[in-house]
C-alpha positions in Angstrom: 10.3 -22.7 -11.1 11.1 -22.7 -14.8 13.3 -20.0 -16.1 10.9 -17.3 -18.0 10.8 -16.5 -21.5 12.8 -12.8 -22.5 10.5 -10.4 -22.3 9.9 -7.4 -24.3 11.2 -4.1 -23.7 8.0 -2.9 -22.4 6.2 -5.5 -21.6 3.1 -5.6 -19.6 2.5 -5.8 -15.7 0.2 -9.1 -14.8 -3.0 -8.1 -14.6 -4.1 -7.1 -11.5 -7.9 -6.0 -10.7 -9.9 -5.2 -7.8 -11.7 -7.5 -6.6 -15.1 -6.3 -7.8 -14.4 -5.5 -11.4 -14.4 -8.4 -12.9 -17.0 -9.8 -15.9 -19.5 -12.1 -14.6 -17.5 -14.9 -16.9 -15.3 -14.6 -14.4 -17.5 -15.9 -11.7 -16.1 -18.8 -10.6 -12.7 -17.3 -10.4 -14.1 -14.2 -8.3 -15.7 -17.1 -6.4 -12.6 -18.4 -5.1 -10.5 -15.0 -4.5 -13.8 -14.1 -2.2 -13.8 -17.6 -0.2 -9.9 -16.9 0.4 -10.7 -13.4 1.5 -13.7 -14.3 3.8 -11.4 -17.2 5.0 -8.5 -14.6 5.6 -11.0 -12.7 8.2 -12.0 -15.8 10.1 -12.5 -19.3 9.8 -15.6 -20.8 9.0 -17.8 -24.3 8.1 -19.2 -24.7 4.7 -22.4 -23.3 5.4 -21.5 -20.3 6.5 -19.1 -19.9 3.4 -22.3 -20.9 1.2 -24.4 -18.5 2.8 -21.8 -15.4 2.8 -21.1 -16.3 -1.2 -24.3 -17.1 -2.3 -23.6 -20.5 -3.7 -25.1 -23.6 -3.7 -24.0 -26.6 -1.4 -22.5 -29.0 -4.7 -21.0 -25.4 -6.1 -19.5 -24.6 -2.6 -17.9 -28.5 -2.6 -16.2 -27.8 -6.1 -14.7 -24.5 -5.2 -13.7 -26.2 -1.4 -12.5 -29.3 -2.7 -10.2 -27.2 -4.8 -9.3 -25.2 -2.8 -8.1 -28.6 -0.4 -6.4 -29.9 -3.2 -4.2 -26.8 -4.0 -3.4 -26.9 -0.5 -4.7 -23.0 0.5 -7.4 -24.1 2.7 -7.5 -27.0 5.5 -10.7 -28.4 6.9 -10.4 -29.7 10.7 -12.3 -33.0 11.4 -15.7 -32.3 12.9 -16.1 -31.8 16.7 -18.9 -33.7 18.8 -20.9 -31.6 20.7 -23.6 -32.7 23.7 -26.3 -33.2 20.7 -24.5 -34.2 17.1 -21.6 -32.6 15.4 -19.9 -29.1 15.2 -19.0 -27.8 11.3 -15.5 -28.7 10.7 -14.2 -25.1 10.5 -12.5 -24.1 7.0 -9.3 -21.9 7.4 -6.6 -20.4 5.3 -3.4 -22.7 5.2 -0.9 -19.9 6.4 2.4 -22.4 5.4 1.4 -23.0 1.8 3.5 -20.5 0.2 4.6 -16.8 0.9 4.9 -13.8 -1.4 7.5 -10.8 -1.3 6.7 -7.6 -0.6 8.9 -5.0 -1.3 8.9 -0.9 -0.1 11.5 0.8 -2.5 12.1 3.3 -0.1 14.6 6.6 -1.4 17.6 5.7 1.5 16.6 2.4 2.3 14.8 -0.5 0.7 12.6 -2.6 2.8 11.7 -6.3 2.0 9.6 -8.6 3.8 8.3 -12.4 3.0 4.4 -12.4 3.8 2.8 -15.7 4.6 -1.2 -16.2 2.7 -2.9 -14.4 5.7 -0.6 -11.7 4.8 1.5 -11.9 8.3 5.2 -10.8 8.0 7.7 -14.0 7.9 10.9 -12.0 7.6 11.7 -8.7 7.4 15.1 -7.2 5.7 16.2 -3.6 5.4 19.2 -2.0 3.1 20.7 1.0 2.1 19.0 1.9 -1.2 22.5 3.0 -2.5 20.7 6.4 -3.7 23.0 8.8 -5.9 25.0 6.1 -7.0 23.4 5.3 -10.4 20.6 2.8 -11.9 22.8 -0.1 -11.1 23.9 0.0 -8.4 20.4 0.8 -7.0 19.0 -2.3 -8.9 21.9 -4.3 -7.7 21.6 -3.6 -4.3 17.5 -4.6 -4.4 18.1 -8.0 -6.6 20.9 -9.0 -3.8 17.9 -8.5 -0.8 15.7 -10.3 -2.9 17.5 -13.1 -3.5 18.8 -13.3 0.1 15.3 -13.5 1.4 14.3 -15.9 -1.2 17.0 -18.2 -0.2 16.1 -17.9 3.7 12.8 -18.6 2.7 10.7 -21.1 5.1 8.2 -21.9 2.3 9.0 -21.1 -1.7 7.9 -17.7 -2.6 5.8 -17.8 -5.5 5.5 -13.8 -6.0 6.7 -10.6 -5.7 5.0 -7.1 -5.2 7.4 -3.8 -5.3 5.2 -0.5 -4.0 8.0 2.6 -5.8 7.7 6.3 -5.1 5.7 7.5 -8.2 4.4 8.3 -11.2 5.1 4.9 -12.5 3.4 3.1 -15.1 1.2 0.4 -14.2 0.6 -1.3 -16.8 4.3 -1.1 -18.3 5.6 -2.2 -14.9 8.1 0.5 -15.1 9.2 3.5 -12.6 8.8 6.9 -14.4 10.6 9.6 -12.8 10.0 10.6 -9.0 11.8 13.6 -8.2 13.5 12.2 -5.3 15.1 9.2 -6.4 16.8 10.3 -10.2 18.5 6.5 -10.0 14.9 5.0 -10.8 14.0 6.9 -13.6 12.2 5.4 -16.8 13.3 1.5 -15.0 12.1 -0.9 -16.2 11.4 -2.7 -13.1 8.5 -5.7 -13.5 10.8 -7.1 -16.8 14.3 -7.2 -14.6 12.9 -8.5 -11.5 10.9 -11.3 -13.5 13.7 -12.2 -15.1 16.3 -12.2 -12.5 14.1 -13.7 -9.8 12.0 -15.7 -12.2 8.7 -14.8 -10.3 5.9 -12.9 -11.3 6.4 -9.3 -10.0 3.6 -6.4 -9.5 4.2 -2.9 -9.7 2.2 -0.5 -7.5 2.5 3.1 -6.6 4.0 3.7 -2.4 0.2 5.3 -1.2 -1.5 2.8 -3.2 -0.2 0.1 -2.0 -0.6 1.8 1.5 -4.3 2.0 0.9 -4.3 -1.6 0.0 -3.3 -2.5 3.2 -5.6 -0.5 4.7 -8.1 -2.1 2.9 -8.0 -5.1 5.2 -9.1 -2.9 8.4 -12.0 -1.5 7.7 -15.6 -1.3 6.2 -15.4 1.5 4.5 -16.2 2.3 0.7 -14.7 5.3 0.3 -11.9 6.9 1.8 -8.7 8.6 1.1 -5.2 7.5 2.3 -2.2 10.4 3.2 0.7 8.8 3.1 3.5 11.1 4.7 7.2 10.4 4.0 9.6 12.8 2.2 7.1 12.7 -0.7 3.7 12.8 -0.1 1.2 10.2 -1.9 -2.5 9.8 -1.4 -4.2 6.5 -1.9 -8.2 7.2 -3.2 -9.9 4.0 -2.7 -13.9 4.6 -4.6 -16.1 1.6 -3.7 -13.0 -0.4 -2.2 -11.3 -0.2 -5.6 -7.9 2.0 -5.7 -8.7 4.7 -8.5 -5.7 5.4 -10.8 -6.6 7.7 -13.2 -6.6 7.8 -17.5 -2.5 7.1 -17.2 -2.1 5.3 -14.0 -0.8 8.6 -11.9 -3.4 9.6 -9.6 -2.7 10.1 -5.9 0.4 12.5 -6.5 -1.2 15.1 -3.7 2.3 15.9 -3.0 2.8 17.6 -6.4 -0.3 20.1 -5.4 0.6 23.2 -5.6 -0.6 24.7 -2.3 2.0 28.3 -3.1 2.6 29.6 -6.8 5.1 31.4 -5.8 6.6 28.5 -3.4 10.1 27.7 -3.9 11.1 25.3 -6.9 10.6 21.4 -6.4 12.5 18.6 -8.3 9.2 17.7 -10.4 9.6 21.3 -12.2 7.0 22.9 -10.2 6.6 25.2 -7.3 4.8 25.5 -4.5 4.4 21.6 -4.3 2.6 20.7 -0.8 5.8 17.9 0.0 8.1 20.8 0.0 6.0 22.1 2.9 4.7 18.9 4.9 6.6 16.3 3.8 8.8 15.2 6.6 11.8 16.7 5.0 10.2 19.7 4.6 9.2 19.9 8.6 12.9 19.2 9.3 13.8 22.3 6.7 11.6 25.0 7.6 12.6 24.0 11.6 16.5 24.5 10.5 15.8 28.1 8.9 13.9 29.1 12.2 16.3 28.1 14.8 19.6 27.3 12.6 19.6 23.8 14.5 19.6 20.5 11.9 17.6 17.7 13.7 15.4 14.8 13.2 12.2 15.2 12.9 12.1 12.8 16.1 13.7 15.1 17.8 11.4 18.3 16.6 8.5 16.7 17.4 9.9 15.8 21.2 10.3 19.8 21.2 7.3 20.3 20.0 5.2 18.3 22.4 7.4 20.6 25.2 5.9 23.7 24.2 9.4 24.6 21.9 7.7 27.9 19.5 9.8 27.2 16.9 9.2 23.0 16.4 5.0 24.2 17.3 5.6 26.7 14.2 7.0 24.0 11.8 4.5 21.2 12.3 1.5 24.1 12.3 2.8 25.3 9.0 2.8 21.6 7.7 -0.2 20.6 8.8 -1.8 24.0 7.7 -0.6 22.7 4.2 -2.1 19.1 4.5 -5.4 21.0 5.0 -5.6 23.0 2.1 -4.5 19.9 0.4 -7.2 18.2 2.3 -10.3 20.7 1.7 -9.3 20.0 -2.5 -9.6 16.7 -1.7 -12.8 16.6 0.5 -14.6 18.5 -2.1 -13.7 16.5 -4.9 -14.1 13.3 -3.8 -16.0 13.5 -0.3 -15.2 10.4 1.6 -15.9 8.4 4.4 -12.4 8.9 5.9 -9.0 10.7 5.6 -6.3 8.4 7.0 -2.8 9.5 7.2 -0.4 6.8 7.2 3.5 6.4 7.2 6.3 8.1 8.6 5.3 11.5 9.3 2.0 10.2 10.8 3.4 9.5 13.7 3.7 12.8 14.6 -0.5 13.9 13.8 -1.3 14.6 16.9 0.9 17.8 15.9 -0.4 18.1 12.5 -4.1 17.0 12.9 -5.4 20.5 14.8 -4.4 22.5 11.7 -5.4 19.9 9.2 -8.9 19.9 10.8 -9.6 23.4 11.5 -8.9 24.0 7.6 -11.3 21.6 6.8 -14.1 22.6 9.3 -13.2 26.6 8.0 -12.9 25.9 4.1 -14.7 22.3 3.3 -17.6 23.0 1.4 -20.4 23.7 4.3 -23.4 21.8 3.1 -24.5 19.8 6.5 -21.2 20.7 8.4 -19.8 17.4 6.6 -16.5 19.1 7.1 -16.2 19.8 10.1 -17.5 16.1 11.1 -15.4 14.2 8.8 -13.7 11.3 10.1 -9.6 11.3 10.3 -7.6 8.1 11.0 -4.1 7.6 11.8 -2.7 4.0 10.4 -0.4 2.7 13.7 1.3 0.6 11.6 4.7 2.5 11.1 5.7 1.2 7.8 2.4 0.5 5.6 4.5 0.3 2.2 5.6 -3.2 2.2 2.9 -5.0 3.6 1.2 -3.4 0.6 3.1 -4.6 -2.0 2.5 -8.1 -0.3 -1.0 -7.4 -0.9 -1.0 -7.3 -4.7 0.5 -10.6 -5.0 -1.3 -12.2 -2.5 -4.8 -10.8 -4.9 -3.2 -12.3 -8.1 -2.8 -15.5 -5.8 -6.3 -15.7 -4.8 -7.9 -15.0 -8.4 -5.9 -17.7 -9.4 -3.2 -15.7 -11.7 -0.2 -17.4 -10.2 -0.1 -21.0 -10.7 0.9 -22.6 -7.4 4.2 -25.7 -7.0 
């Protein structure tokens, strides 16, 4: 690739859009992006890509044979069957290229190298290098990068980092999230382009969780939990992620669920992370008992019937549900799914979650009580994420391909 031009001091991310909101001028380009998506799904022969894109049979050869010649999508030869021919099936060409996805994770970074279907290549973790200044924390993620982009089985032709917010999106810079001071006011799209010379997306941690999520189900509307140390929530309306006037939506965990709650590091109090985030679980369990241990370990006490470990993931979860009624009433969804870390312990935060919602959800119908609630098994969702803004910039044809 050619070495970029300098960039401003703030310069603006690439544009990235949901699929669905773009101008009808863009329809050939909104053509392609949906043939790659319907191709990512399953294979299928021209006619039934015609048919599910509403195109013509001489449109649908232009946007195929493009699609041939830039090397995303093969075509198999034709198969004879006991009368005539089967449709050559058309699929996704999952060696073309690869994209980097990258989860800037507060004690550890993880980066992975996604292939066009979105499947994990490689995966590398790292010590984030937290507490040792903006240098060293930038350092540490441009030497991972570059590592993976020289192990790289296929060139990588984008990069998309999913960051603990607020950030801003269209800046492509990290803003100030309370529990990683190293990040602040980073400028992160501008280095990364430069020092990787690839075109890089910003996205906030639960957003790009949601993304992901995306992929795995029908529905339109739905909200995603995503439970770390910080807690982030995804809002996906009509299968576009909603970001708000500024770009900061989905900061649940700076709710205030307790006025009088002890101070957090975003100059509030009360904020529902310092009372379900996983940190917070680990906390309240050390002030009941005097005992520090993982939250692994709490939650193995837990499931034995321990009072104290039942106590701190009731509390929690009692906190996600107040946080959850707000929600439900605001937005009313499909789904709640609660994804990341600390989801892999809902079975223990789930029964006071829901009886908060069938108790305090606004009543019309029962809708609360009947609301559905999903737990994402994929431990890490973050990444993968990130992979998937790239991967959309690739398929509307943002990214120009080697």
């Amino acid at each position: 690739m050619k070495k970029t031009e300098s960039l401003n001091k703030t310069p603006p991310q690439p544009a990235l859009d949901s699929l669905s909101g773009h101008r009808p001028t863009d329809a050939r380009r909104l053509n392609r992006a949906k043939a790659l998506e319907l191709l990512r799904v399953m294979p299928r022969s021209r006619a039934e890509l015609a048919r599910a894109l509403g195109l013509s049979k001489p449109a649908l050869g232009d946007l195929v044979g493009d699609l041939i010649e830039l090397g995303l999508v093969l075509e198999a030869a034709p198969t004879s069957i006991q009368r005539g021919r089967r449709p050559a099936p058309l699929r996704i060409n999952p060696r073309r290229f690869c994209v980097m996805g990258i989860d800037l994770g507060v004690d550890t970074y993880e980066l992975g190298l996604y292939n066009p279907l979105g499947q994990p290549l490689q995966i590398l973790q790292t010590p984030s290098g937290v507490g040792k200044g903006a240098e060293v924390v930038y350092s540490r993620l441009l030497e991972a990068a570059q590592h993976l982009i020289e192990q790289a089985p296929v060139p990588v032709v984008a990069v998309g980092v999913a960051s603990p917010g607020p950030i801003s999106f269209e800046r492509g810079q990290i803003l100030t999230p309370p529990h990683f001071p190293d990040l602040h006011n980073m400028y992160l799209v501008e280095r990364l382009q430069r020092d990787l010379d690839r075109p890089t997306y910003l996205e906030h941690d639960s957003a790009a969780a949601a993304r992901r999520f995306l992929r795995s189900t029908s529905a339109e509307n739905f909200i995603y939990i995503l439970l770390q140390q910080g807690i982030g929530a995804g809002i996906v309306i009509k299968r576009q992620v909603y970001r708000g006037h500024h770009g900061f939506a989905g900061e649940l965990g700076h709710m205030s669920v307790n006025m009088d709650g002890e101070p957090c590091p975003c100059g509030n109090r009360g904020c529902l992370e310092n009372v379900a985030g996983t940190t917070a679980i680990e906390f309240r369990y050390l002030r009941l008992t005097k005992q520090s241990l993982p939250l692994s370990t709490i939650a193995e006490l837990a499931h034995a019937g321990n009072p104290q470990a039942l106590l701190s993931f009731e509390q929690a979860g009692q906190a996600l549900g107040w946080a959850a009624v707000n929600l439900v009433n605001l937005f009313d969804p499909e789904l709640l799914v609660l994804g990341g870390p600390g989801a892999a312990y809902a079975d223990l935060l789930i029964p006071s979650l829901r009886h908060h919602l069938n108790t305090h959800a606004y009543p019309y119908l029962g809708w609360g009580e009947h609301l559905q609630i999903l737990v994402d098994p994929l431990l890490n969702p973050i990444g993968p994420g990130a992979a998937e803004c790239a991967l959309e910039a690739i398929y509307l044809g943002d990214i120009p391909l080697p």
